[in-house]
N, C-alpha and C positions, 0 to 999 in steps of 0.2 A: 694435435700434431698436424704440421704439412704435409699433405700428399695427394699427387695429381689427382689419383680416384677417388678420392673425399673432394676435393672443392670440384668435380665434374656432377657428383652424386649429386651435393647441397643444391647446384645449379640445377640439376636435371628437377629434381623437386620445387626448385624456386622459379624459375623462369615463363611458368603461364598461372603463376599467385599474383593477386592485385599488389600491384606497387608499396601498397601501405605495408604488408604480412612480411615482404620479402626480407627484410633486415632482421626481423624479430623471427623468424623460422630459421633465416643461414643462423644466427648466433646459436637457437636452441639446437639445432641440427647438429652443430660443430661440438656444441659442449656434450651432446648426448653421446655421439660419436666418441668423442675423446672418453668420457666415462666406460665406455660400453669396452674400449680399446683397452683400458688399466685396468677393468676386470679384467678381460683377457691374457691376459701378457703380462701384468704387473709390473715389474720395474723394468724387465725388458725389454728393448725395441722393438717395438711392431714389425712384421714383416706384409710385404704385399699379401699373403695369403692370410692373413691376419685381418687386414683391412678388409680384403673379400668378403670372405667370413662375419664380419659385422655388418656388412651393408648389405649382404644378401639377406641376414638375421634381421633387417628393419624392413625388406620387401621391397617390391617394385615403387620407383620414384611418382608412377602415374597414382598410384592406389595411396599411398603418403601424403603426398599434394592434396588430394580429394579429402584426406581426413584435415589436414589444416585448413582447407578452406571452408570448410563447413559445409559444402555443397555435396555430401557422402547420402546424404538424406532426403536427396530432391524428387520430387513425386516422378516427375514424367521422365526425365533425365539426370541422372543422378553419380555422384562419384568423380570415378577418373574419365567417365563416359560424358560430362559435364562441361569438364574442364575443356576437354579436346575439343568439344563440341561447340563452344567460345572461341577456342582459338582458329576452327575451322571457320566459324560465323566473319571472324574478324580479315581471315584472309579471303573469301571467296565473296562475300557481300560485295567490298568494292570493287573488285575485279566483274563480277555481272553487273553491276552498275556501268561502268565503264564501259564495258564489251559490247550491252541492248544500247546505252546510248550512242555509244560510234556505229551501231548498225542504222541507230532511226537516220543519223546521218544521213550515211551512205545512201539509203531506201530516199530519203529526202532530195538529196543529188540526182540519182538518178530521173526519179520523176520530175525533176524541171529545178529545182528547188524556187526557193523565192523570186519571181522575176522582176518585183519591182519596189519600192520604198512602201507599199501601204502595211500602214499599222498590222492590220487585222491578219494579212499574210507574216510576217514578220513574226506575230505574238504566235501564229501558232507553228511556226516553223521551230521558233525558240522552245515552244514547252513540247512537242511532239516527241524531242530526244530525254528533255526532262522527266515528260509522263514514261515513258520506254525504260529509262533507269529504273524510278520507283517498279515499274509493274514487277521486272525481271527481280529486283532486291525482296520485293514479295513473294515468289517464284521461287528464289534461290533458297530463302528462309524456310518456306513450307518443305522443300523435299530435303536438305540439311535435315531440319528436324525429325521427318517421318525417318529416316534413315537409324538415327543416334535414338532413336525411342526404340527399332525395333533389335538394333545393338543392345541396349540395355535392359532390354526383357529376353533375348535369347544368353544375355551373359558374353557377347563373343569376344574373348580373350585379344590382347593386343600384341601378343608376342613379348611380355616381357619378363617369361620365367628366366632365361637366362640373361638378362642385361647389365652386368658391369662392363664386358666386350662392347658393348654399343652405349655406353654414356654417352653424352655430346658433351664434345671439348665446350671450355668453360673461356668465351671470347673478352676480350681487354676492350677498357670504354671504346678505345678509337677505331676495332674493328666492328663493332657491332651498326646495323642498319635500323634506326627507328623506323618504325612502323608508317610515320605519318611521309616519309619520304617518298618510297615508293609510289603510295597512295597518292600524292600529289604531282609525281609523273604522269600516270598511269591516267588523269583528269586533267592534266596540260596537255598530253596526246589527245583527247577528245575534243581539247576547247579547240587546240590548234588546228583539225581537220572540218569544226563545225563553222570557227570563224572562214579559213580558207574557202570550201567547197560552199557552205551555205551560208556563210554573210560576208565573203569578202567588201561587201559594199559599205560598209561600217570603217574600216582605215580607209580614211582621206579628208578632207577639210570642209572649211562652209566659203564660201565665196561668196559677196554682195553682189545683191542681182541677179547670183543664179542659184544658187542655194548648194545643195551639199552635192561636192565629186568625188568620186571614189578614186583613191591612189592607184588601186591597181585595176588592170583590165578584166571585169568578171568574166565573160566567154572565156578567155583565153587562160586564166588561172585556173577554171571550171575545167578546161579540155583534158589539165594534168591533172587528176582525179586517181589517176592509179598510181605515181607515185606517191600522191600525197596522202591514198591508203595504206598504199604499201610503209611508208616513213609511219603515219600513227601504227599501225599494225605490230610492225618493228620495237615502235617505243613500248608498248604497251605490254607488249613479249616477254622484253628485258626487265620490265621497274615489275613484272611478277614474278620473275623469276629473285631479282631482288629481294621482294616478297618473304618468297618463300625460305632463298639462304639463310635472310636473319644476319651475316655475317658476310665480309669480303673474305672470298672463297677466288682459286683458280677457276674452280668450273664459270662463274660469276665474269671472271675477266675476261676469258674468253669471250663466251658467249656476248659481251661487248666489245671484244676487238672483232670479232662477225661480223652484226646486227650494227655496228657504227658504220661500217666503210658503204653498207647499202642504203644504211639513211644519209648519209653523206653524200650520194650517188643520186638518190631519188632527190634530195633539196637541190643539187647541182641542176639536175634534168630541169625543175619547177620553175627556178630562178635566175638561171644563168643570164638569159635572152630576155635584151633589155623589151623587146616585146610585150612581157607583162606590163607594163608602167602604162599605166591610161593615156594615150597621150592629150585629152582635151586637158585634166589634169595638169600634165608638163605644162603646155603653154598658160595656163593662167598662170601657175606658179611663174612661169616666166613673165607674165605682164607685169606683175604684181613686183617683185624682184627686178627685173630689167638689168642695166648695166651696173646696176648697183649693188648688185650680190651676186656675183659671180660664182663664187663659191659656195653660198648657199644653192645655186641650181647647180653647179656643180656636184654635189652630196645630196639632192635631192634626184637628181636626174639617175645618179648610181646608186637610188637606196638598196634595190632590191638586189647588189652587188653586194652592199657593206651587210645587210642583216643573213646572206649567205656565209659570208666571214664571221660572223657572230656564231651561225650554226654548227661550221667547221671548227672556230677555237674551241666551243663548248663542247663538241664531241672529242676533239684528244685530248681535253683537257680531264673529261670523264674515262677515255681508255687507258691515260696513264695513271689516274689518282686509283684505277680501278686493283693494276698491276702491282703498283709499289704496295699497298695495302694489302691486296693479298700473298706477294711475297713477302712481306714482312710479318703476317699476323697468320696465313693460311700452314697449316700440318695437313 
């Protein structure tokens, strides 16, 4: 039969099973259920308290999940203590990754960063934020796990003696947030504040005879340092929170018509003032163009104008899709 609290139940059980399990547990799940409900009831219709009744009768969706996945039996970590502990792996890993490498950043910034094109400087400015991720993602693993091993040797319950009141709704393809989204923000906010702060000198061209100019002005890009923490900071906020929803939620929208209008504020501070723009830069571009491309220096001269307008479309483009999606899909 259909009913809210059966496909929230199947979901609550299904939703941290590998991909492969999840069609072949909702089908078993659904037909046991309906079995379990005709005992019950027989030719009569089910009642909500009916349904209760069976699905409190099969147990908590964490300790279910544990027996289908076969993970009920794991030496160090085992069960529904398993499961969570995957899913916690899966959300908190990337986020310290993210977090130790925006800080080696930062620590990088501060102390000078890279001051000049050599190799050797360069290579280790680059892997200093990479070593930093790794260490913290080892970091993160070790106390995760000492944690859920000594959860699963003291037993300590999750609160799900009384859970049919606390199912999670059971989201529609197009409200749900993959996993690999977020995560892919949350790692463009790092790139964007390591390329800015510590290799702005990588955007700009090669020029014969004098070798490579940087587009934009390093000191002067360098100077805006706090908003351009503050703008990752922000981003990195939001795409965990994301994270964490799983779903476009009100609380989710919010929290991005907030955290938009200050990253919107802080790129504005960064980029507004044609200032940034190298100018030895401009003028080759101008030798090189002359009167014959006008409007290519034209659109060169205001890049740092047009990729601020990129950054403003992209953010009410993300405050409204954020809206309509969660009023349309959010309870």
């Amino acid at each position: 039969m259909n009913h809210e609290l059966i496909d929230r139940y199947i979901y609550a059980v299904t939703r941290r099973l590998p991909q492969k399990l999840r069609g072949d547990v909702d089908a078993e799940l659904a037909g046991l259920i309906s079995d379990m409900l005709e005992t019950r009831c027989g030719a009569v219709t089910p009642t909500e308290k009916d349904v209760r009744v069976v699905l409190t009768e099969l147990g908590a969706p964490g300790k279910l999940a544990a027996k289908y996945s076969g993970d009920e039996g794991s030496a160090l970590i085992g069960g529904e203590y398993f499961l969570l502990y995957k899913f916690v792996l899966k959300l908190v890993l990337p986020i310290a990754a993210a977090g130790v490498a925006f800080a080696s950043v930062l620590a990088l910034l501060l102390n000078g960063g890279p001051q000049s094109g050599d190799p050797a400087e360069i290579f280790t400015a680059v892997f200093q934020p990479i070593g930093g991720a790794f260490a913290g993602v080892i970091q993160a693993f070790a106390i995760i796990t000492i944690v859920f091993a000594v959860l699963e040797r003291k037993k300590v319950s999750f609160g799900e003696g009384d859970f049919i009141d606390v199912l999670p709704l059971v989201p529609v393809k197009n409200e749900r947030i993959k996993p690999w989204e977020p995560i892919a923000g949350m790692a463009l906010c790092v790139v964007m504040a390591l390329v800015f702060l510590a290799f702005p000198q990588v955007m700009g061209g090669w020029m014969d005879g004098v070798g490579w100019i940087p587009a934009l002005d390093t000191s002067v890009i360098r100077g805006f340092w706090l908003p351009i923490v503050l703008w990752a900071a922000l981003g990195i906020g939001k795409e965990t929170l994301r994270l964490v929803e799983g779903r476009y939620t009100r609380r989710l929208a919010i929290a991005a018509s907030a955290a938009n209008p200050v990253i919107a504020a802080c790129a504005a501070v960064t980029f507004w003032s044609s200032w940034i723009m190298n100018p030895v830069f401009l003028a080759r571009m101008g030798e090189i163009f002359g009167e014959e491309g006008p409007i290519a220096m034209a659109v060169i001269g205001k890049a740092h104008l047009i990729f601020l307008g990129v950054v403003f479309f992209a953010l009410i483009v993300e405050t409204v899709t954020f809206w309509v999606k969660a009023l349309k899909y959010g309870k």
